[in-house]
N, C-alpha and C positions, 0 to 999 in steps of 0.2 A: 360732249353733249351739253348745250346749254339751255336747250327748249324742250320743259315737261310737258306731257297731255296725258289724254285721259290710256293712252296705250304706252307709254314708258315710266310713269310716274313711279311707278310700285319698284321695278330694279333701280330707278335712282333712286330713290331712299332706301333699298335695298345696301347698294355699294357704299353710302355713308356709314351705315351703320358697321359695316364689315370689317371698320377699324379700329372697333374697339379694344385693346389690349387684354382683358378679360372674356377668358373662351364664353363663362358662362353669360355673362351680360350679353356678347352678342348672339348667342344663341337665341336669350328671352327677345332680347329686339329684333333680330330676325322675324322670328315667329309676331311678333305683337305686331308689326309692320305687316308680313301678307296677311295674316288673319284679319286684321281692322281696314284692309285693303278690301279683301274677298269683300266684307260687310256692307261696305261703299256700295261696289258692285253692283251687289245682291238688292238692294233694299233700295239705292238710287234717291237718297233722301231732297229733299225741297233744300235750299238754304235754310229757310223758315225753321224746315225740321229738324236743322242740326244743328239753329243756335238754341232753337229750344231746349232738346239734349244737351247743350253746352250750360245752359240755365237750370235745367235738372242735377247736373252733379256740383255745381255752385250751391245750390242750396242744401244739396246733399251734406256736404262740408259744414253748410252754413249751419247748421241742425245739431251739429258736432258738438258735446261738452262735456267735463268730467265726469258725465252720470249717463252722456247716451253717445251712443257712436253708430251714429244712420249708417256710415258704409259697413258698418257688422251686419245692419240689418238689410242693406242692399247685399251682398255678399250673399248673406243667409237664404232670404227670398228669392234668388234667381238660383239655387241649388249649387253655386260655386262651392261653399264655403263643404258644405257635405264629400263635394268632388277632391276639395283639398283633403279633406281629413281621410277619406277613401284611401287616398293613394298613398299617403302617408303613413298610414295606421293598417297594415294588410295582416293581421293576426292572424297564428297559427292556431290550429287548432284547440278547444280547451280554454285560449283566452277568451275575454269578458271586449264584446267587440263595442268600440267606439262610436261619440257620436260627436255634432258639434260644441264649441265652447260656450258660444253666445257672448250677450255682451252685458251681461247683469255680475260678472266676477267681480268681488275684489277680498284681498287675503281678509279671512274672517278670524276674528278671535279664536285661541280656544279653549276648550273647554274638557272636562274630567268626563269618564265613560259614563256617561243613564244621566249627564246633563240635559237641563230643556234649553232649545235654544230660538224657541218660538217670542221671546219678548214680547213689543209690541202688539203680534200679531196675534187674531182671534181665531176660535173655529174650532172643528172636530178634534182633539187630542191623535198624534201620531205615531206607533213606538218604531222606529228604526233600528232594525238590526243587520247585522251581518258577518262575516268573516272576509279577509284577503287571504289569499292561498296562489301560491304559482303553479306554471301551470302543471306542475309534478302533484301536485295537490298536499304539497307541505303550508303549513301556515308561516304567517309573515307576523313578527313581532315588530310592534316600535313603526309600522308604516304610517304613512299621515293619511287623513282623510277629511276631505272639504264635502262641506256637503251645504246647499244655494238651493232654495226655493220660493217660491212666491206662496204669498196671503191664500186666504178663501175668498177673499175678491178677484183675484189673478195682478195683483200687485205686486213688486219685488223692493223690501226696504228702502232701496237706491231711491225711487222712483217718491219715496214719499219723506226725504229728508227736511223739507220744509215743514213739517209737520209731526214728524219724530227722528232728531238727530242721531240716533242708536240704532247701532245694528239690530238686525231678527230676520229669524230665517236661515242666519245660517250660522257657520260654525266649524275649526277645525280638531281633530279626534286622534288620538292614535291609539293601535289596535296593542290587544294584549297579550300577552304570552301564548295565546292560544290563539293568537290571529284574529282577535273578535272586536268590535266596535257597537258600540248601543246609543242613543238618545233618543231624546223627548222633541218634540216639536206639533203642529198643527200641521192637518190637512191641504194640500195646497189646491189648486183648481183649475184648469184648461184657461186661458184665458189670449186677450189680442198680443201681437208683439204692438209698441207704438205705433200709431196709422195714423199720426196727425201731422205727418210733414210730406216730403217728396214720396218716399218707401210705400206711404199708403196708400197716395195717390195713384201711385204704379200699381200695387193690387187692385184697385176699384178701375181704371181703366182696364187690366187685364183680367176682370172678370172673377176674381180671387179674395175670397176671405182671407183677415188677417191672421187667425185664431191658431194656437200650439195647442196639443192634449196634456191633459193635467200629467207633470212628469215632477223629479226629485234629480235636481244636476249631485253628479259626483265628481270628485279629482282626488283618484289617489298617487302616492308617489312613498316609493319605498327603494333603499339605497343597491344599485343594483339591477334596479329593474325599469322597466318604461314607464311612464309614467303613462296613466288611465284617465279620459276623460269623456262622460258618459252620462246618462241620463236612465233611470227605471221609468217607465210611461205605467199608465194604470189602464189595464185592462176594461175595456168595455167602455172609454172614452172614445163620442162621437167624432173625433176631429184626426182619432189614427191614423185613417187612410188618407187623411187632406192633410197635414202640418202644414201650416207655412213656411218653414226653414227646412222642411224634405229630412226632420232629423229622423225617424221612427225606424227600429229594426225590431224585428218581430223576438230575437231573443233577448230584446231590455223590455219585453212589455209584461208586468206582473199585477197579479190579483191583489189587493189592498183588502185582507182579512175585516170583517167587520167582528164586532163586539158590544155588548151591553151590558155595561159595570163587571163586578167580579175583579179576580187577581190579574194584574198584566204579569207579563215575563220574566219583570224585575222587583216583584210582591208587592209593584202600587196596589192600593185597591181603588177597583174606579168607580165610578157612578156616569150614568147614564151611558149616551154611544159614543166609540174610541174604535181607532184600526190601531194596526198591524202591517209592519211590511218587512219581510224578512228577504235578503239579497245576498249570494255568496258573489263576491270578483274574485277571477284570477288573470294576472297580469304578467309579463313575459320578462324574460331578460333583459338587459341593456342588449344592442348592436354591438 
């Protein structure tokens, strides 16, 4: 066959790809080939409309930098990235179930147990606690724990390195003999993911607030076991049921204690208002 149209196209790029020496790559292109084919189809786009899509993930890229990575955030916002970790992450019962990574990570210092690691950052005083436990409910000694938040403005360190080169916000821990972890930090706050480039302009066409509900990213990793990556969300945050990145599961969503002065946990004494957030994980074996 030497002449493609719009009724053979699909099997001849079909039969090219069928030779690729790696079962699994031709599998992915298989599928990436009729799927993106159906799409054609289905939707019968303009030229117009599909260089314009061609100019949407150019800038996409083009948005790209050490400190922001738009196709996290396209990923994110079209519910792929939720879909990946879904299918990846099917925990058994008992474990501490997964959410997205995001794109605000990077390895955080760390720091001694009842450290603050709010630098920087301003706001309500936060004490986080918790234990790692597998899911037999023995405690886990010596496991690591990252823990990534944003400001009381909904800002994330990253984001404001022009203006204070030092981490805050976040920090990594390791738990103790009794599987336990503690620190200091500020309250963080619901806030937009970036919406000043392509990603955002795709929400405001599509009708869609940018806006996460105020949550607390964790990543724990302990020798042996899976590694956890997860978010607690705060209870009675407006933006639960909408997330932008589709991360919210109803058993990461927890109450943020309030307080006014008196002894915290670990016999600060405080003055004025301070929360509380106390989180047990349990995290599964290796495969």
């Amino acid at each position: 066959m030497h002449e493609s149209n719009e009724d053979n196209i699909t099997e001849a790029v079909l039969g090219r790809v069928r030779g690729a020496s790696d079962p699994r790559v031709r599998t992915i292109s298989e599928a990436l080939v009729r799927h993106l084919h159906a799409f054609i189809r289905e939707v019968e786009p303009t030229e117009a409309e599909w260089e314009a899509g061609i100019r949407f993930l150019t800038r996409t890229g083009h948005m790209c930098s050490a400190t922001r990575q738009e196709f996290i955030l396209l990923s994110d916002t079209l519910g792929v990235s939720m879909l990946v970790d879904a299918i990846n992450h099917r925990v058994s019962a008992g474990a501490t179930e997964t959410t997205i990574f995001g794109p605000f990570y990077v390895p955080p210092p760390e720091f001694p147990n009842g450290a603050d690691i709010s630098g920087h950052f301003s706001g309500s005083p936060l004490y986080i606690s918790g234990t790692i436990r597998n899911v037999d409910g023995a405690p886990l000694a010596a496991a690591i724990v990252d823990v990534w938040h944003s400001d009381a403005e909904g800002f994330y360190d990253l984001q404001k390195l022009d203006q204070h080169p030092d981490h805050a916000g976040r920090g990594r821990f390791r738990t103790d003999t009794s599987g336990s972890f503690r620190l200091w930090t500020v309250r963080p706050t619901a806030y937009p993911i970036p919406n000043d480039g392509p990603v955002g302009q795709m929400l405001s066409a599509q009708g869609r607030h940018p806006y996460r509900p105020e949550h607390v990213h964790f990543m724990i990793q302990a020798p042996g076991y899976r590694k956890l990556v997860t978010h607690i969300f705060a209870a009675g945050d407006p933006y639960l049921d909408s997330d932008a990145v589709f991360g919210v599961k109803d058993s990461l969503i927890r109450t943020y204690q309030g307080h006014i002065g008196g002894l915290a946990l670990d016999g600060r004494t405080m003055s004025g208002p301070w929360f509380s957030l106390h989180q047990d994980f349990s995290i599964e074996p290796s495969a």
